[in-house]
C-alpha positions as CSV (number, residue, x, y, z in Angstrom):
1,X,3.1,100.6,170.5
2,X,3.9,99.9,166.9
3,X,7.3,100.0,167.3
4,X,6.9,97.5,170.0
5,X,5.2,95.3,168.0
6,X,7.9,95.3,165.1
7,X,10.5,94.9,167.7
8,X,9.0,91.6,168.7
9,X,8.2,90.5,165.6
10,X,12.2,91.0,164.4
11,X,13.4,89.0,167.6
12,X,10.5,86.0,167.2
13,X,13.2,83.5,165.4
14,X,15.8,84.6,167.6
15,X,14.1,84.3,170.8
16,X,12.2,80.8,170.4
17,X,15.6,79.2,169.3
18,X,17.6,81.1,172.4
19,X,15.3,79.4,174.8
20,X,15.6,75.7,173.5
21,X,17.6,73.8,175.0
22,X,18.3,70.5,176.7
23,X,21.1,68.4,178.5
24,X,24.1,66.6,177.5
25,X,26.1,66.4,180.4
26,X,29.1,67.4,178.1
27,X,32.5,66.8,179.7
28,X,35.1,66.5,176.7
29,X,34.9,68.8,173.8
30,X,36.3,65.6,171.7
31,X,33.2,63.7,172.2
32,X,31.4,62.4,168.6
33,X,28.2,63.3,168.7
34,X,25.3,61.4,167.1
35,X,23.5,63.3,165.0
36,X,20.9,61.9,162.6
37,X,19.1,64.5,161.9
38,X,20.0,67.7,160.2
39,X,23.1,68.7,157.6
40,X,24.2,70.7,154.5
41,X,21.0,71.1,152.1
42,X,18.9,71.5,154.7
43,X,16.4,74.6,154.9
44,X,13.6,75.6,156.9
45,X,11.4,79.2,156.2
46,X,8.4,80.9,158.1
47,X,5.7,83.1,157.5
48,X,5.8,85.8,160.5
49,X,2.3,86.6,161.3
50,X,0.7,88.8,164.1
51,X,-3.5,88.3,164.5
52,X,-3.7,87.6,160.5
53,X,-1.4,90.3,159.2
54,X,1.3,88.9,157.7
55,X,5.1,91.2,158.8
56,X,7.8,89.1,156.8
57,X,9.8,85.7,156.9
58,X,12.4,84.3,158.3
59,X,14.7,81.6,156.4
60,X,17.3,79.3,158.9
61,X,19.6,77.2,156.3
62,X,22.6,75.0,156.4
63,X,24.3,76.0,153.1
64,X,28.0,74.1,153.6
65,X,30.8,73.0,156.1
66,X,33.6,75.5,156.7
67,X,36.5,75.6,158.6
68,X,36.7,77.0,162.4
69,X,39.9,76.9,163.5
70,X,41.2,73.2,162.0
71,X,37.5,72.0,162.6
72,X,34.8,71.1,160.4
73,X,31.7,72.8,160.7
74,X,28.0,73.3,159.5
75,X,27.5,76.5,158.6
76,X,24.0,77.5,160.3
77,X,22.2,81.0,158.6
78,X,19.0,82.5,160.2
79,X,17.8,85.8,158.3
80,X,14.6,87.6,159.0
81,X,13.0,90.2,156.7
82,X,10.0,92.4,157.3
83,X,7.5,92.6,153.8
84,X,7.5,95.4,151.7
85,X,4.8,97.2,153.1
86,X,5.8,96.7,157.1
87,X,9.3,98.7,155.4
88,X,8.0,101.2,155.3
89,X,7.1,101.4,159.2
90,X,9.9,99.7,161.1
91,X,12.4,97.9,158.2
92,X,14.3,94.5,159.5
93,X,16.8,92.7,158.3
94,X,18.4,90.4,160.8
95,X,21.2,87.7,159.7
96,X,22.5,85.5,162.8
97,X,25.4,82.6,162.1
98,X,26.2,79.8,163.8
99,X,29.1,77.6,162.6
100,X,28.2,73.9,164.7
101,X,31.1,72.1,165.7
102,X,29.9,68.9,163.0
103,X,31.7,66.2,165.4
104,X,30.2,67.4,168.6
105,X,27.1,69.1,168.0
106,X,28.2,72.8,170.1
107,X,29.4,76.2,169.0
108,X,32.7,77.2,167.3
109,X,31.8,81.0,166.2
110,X,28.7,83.0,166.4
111,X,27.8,86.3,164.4
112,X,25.0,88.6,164.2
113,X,24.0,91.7,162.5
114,X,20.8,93.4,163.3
115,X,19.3,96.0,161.1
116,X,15.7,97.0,162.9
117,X,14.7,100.3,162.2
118,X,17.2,103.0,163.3
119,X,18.6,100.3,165.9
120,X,22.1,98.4,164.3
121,X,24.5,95.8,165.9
122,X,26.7,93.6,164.9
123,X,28.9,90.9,167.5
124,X,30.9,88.0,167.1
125,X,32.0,85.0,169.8
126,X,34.4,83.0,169.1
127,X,34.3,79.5,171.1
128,X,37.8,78.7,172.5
129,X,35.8,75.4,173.4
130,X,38.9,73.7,174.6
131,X,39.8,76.4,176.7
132,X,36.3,76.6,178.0
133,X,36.4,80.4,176.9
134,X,34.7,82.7,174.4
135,X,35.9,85.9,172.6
136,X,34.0,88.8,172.5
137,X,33.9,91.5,169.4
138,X,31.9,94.0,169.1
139,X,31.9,95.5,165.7
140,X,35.0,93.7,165.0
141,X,36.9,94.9,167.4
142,X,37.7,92.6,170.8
143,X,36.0,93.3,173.6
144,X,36.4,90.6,176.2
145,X,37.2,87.0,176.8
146,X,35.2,85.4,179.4
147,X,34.5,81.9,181.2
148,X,32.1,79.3,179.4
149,X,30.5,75.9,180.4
150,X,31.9,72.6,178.7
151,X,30.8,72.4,174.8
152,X,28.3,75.5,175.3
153,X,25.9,76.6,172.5
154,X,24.7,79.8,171.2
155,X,21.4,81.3,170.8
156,X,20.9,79.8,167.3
157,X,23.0,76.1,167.8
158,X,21.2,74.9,171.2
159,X,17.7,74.3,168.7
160,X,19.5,71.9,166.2
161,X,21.3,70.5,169.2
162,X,18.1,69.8,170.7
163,X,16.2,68.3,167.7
164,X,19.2,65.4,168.3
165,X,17.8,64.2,171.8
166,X,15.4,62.5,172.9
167,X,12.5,63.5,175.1
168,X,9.1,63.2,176.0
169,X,5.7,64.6,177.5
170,X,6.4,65.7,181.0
171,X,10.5,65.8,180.7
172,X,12.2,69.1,181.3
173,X,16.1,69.2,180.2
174,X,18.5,72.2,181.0
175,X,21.9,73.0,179.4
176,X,24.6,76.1,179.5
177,X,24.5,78.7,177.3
178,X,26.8,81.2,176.4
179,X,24.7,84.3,174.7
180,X,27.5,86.5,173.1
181,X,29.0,88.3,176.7
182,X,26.8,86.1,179.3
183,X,26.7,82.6,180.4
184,X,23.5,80.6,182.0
185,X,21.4,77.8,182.6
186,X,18.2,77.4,180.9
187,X,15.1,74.8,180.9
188,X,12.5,73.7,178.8
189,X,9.8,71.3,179.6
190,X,7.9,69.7,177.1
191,X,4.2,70.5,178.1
192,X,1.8,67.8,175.5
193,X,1.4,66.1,172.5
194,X,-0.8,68.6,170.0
195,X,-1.6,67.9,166.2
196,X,-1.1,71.2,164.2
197,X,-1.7,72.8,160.5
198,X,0.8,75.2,159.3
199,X,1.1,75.9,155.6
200,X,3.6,73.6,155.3
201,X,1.4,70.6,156.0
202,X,-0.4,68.7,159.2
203,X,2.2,67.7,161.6
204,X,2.0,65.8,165.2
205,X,4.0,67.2,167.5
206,X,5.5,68.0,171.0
207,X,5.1,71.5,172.8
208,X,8.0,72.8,174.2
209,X,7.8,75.5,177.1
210,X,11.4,77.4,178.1
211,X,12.0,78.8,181.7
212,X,15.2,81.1,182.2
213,X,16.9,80.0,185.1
214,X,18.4,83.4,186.0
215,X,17.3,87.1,185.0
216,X,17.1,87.3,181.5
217,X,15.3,89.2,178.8
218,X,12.5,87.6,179.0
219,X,12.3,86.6,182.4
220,X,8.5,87.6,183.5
221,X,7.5,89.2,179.9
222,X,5.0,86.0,179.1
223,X,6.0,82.9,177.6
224,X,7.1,80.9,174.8
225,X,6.2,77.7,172.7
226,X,7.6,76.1,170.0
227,X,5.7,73.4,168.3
228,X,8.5,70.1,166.8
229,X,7.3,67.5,165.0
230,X,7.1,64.1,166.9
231,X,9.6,62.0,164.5
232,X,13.3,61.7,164.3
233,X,13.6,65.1,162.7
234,X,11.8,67.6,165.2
235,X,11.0,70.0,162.7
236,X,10.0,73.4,164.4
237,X,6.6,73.6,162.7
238,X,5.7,76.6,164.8
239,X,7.0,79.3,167.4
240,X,4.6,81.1,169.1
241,X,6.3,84.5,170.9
242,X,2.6,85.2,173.8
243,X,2.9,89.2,174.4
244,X,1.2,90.6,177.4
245,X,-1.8,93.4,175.8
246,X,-1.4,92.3,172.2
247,X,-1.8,88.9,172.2
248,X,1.0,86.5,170.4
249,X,3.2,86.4,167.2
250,X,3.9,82.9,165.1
251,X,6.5,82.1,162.6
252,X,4.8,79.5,161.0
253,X,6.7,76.9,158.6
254,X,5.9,77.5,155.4
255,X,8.0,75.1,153.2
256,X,11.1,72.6,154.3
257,X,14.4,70.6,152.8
258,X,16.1,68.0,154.9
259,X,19.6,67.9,154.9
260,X,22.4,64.9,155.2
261,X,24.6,64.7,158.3
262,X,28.3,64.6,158.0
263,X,29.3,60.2,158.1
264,X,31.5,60.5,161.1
265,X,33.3,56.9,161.7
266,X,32.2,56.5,165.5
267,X,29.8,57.9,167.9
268,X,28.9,58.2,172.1
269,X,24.9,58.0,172.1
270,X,23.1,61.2,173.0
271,X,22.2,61.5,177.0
């Protein structure tokens, strides 16, 4: 059981931003993209508590552009770190990439390396978006290529994608996702309006609920929320992982930078 618990609590980040999502009827990977809201600088971090025992934090930063094959790109980092004293039961240190296409606002590469207690992994896709097709490595070496939807995201992309559209109380938006050697559609509804505390201040926002369209991971194994603040920014305020038996995990913001979007000289409006 307590490995259980710390396996949950290393996936909590990773999990809530897999399962937003929302619509954008993408046909041309060309498309400009309006994007307001989030660019280099900007840096969010969470306090990772289960019941009122703290387990670690997770930091997700945009630290520069780079370079993905001849295209600019915000470089995306999410790392997650158990405390000291949760070390010395199940140790984590999870970094995930995500280098956003900073014109249209999908995925160019994806990395992770996952460090969780005896279990390590490390993959890389690389988005042929063009081509519609992804690469698959698997501790650097290639795997695979497979299929992909038009100007699909990743795991950690299809959040900051999201916090770029509009939406309101009772909408539910789908998109496709490509999750490193599998493509599918998800959905997320947007349940109510809820006022919330976090240590990073009060904040009024919109509850987001996701639903996998096909089997998945999480597909029956309870739910998911994720709290984002009601303003142009949609801040993820808090993530709230609800386990069958033990009750729920948050990653709860703790402090936040904004960023400044890339000037790009003309834009499509987001659908």
């Amino acid at each position: 059981m307590t490995n259980i618990k710390f396996r949950i609590f290393a996936q909590i980040s990773l999990t809530a931003i897999l399962l937003l999502s929302a619509s954008a009827n993408c046909q041309d990977v060309d498309r400009v993209w309006q994007n307001g809201v989030f660019g280099v600088g900007e840096r969010f971090k969470f306090s990772i508590d289960y019941a009122f025992i703290n387990a670690g934090h997770t930091v997700m930063e945009i630290s520069e552009i780079v370079c993905v094959s001849g295209h600019d790109c915000y470089r995306l980092v999410s790392k997650v770190s158990s405390n000291k004293t949760f070390d010395l039961i199940y140790k984590v240190r999870d970094h995930v990439e995500s280098n956003i296409d900073a014109q249209g606002i999908f995925t160019r590469r994806y990395y992770k390396e996952l460090n969780e207690g005896r279990y390590h992994d490390r993959k890389e896709v690389l988005f042929e978006q063009e081509r519609r097709l992804a690469h698959i490595l698997d501790k650097g070496v290639y795997k695979k290529t497979v299929h992909i939807k038009p100007c699909s995201q990743d795991i950690l992309s299809s959040l900051f994608y999201l916090r770029t559209l509009e939406f309101a109380v009772g909408d539910t938006i789908s998109i496709p996702l490509h999750d490193e050697a599998k493509s599918y559609p998800l959905k997320v509804k947007v349940n109510r309006a809820e006022h919330i505390k976090v240590p990073a201040g009060e904040f009024d926002c919109l509850v987001v609920e996701p639903f996998l369209e096909t089997e998945g991971m999480f597909k029956s194994e309870g739910k998911i929320e994720v709290w984002l603040t009601d303003d142009e920014y949609k801040i993820p305020a808090l993530m709230r992982t609800y386990i069958k038996i033990i009750g729920h995990i948050d990653a709860r913001l703790v402090e936040y930078r904004l960023g400044e979007p890339l000037k790009l000289t003309e834009k499509t409006g987001n659908h």
